[in-house]
C-alpha positions as CSV (number, residue, x, y, z in Angstrom):
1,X,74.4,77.1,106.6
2,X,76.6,75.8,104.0
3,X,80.5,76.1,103.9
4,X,80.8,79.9,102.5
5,X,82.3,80.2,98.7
6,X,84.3,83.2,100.5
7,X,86.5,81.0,102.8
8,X,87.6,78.0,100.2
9,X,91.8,78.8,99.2
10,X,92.3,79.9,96.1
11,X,95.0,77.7,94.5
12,X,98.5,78.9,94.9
13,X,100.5,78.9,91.6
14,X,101.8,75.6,90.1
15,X,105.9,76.3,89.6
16,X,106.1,74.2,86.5
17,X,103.2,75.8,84.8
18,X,104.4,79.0,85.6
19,X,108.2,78.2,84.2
20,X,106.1,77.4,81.1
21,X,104.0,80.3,80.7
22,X,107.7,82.6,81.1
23,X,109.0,80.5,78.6
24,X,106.0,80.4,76.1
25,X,105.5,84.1,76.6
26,X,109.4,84.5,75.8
27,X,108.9,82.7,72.7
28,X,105.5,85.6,71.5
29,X,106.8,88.2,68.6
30,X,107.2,90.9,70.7
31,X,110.0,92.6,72.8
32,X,110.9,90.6,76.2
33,X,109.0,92.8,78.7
34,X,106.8,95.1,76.2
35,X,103.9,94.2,78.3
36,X,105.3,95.0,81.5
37,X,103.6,93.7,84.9
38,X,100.8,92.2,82.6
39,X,103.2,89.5,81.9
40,X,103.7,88.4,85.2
41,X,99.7,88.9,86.2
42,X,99.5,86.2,82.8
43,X,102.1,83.9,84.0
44,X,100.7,84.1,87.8
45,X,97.3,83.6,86.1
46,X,98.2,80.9,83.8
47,X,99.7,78.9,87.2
48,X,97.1,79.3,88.8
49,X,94.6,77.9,86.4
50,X,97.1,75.2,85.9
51,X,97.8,76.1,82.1
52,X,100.2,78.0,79.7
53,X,96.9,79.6,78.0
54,X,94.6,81.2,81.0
55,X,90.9,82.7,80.3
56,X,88.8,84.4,82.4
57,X,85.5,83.9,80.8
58,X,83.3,86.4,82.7
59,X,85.4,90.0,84.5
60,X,84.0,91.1,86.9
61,X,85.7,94.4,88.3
62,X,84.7,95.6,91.8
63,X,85.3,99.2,92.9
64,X,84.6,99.9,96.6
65,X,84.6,103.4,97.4
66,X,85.1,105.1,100.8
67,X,87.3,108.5,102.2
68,X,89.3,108.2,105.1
69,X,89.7,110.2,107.9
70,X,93.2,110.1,108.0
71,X,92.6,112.7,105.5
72,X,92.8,115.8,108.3
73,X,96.2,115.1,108.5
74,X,97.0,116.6,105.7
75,X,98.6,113.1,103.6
76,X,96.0,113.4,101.0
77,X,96.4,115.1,97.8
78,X,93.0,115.3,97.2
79,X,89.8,116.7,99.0
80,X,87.3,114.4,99.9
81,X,84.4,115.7,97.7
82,X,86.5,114.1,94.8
83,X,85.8,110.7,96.3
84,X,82.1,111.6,95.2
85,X,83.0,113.3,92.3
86,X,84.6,109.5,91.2
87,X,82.2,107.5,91.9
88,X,79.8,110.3,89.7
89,X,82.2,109.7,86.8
90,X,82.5,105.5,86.9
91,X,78.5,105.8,86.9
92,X,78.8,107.7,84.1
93,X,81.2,105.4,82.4
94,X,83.7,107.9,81.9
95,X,86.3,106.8,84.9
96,X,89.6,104.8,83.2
97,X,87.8,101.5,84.5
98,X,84.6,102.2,83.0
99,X,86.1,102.6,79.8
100,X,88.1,99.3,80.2
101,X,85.1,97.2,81.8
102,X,83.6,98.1,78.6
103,X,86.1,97.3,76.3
104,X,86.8,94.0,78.2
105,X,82.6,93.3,78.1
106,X,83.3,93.3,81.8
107,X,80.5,93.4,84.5
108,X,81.8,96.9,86.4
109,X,80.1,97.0,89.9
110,X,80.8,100.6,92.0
111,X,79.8,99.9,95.9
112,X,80.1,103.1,98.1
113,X,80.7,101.7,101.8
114,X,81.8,105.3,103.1
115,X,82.0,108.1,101.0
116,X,81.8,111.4,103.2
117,X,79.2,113.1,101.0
118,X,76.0,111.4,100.9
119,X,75.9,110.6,96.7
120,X,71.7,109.2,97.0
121,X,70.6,106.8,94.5
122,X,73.1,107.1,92.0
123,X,72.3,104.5,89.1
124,X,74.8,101.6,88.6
125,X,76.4,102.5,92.4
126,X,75.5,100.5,95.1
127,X,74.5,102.1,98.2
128,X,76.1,100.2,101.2
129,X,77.7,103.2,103.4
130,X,78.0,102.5,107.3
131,X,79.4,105.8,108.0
132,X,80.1,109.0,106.1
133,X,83.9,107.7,106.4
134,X,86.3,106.7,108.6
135,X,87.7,108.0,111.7
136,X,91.2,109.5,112.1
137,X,92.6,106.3,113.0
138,X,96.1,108.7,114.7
139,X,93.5,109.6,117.0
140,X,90.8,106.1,117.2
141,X,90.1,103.6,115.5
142,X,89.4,103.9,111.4
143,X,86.4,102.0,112.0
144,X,84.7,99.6,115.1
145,X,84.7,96.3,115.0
146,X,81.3,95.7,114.1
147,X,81.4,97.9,111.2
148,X,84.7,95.6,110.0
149,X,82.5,92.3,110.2
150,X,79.3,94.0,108.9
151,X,81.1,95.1,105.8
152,X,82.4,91.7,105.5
153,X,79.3,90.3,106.0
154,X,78.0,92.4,103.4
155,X,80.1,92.0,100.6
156,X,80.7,88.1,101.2
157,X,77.4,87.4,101.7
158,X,76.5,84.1,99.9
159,X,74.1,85.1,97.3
160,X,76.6,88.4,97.0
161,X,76.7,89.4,93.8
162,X,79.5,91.9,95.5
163,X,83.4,90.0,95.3
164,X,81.4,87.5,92.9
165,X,83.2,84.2,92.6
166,X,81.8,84.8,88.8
167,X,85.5,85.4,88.1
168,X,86.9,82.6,89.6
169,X,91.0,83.5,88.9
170,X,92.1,80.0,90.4
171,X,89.4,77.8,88.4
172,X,91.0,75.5,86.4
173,X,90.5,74.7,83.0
174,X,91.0,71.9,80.4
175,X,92.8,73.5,77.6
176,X,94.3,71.3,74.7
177,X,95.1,68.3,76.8
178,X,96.7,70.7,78.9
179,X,95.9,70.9,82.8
């Protein structure tokens, strides 16, 4: 088998590229820090692709849905029918990410890998649930081993279209003589 996509290091960020994103980002017409933590995801971003002007030519957004068993001790806000009830409405395209995956012609891809009620063949979700969700891990373990690697397995599986490296935040690009 060949060297899996899933295990190669993304790049870590390139200090002097990332002084000069801050500083060409300081230099935009707007207020210092209007954007808020989207100017440090640009900065990061722009390090990491080792230029002052980052793209991501294809999104891809992943939402992996499961509930938790932890739930019975009362820390959740939320019952766990909601958990269904989300992944209904991101189907739908009426969730806050659908709305944005769409905006950003973003490919939106909703996996259920434990959602306690059984949501059938729901269009536009993938079905990959190993459990009707985890265990109350105060009491035993969330989840066995096996499930752990079988999930991984599952969603980095080479011709995984799941965690995609379509998106590829540490590819670099040639930008304007720039690296």
């Amino acid at each position: 088998m060949s060297h899996p996509w899933f295990d190669d290091p993304i790049p870590g960020p390139d200090a002097a590229t990332l002084a000069a994103a801050h500083e060409r980002q300081a230099q935009l017409t707007k207020p210092p820090g209007s954007l808020g933590r989207l100017e440090r995801l640009g900065a990061t971003l722009a390090a990491m692709q080792g230029t002052q002007q980052p793209r991501l030519d294809q999104v891809w957004i992943s939402v992996f849905a499961a509930d938790h068993g932890i739930v019975a001790e009362g820390v959740s806000a939320f019952p766990q029918v909601v958990t269904a009830e989300m992944v209904r409405n991101f189907a739908r395209g009426g969730a806050a990410i659908s709305v944005l995956a769409q905006e950003w012609n973003a490919r939106l891809e909703v996996v259920n890998v434990g959602t306690v009620q059984a949501l059938g063949d729901l269009p536009g979700v993938l079905d990959a649930r190993i459990a009707a969700g985890t265990a109350n891990f105060v009491h035993e373990p969330a989840m066995s081993i096996e499930q752990l690697h079988d999930r991984r397995r599952f969603c980095c599986r080479p011709d995984s279209q799941t965690i995609a490296p379509a998106a590829q935040p540490g590819k670099r690009h040639q930008h304007d003589g720039q690296r």
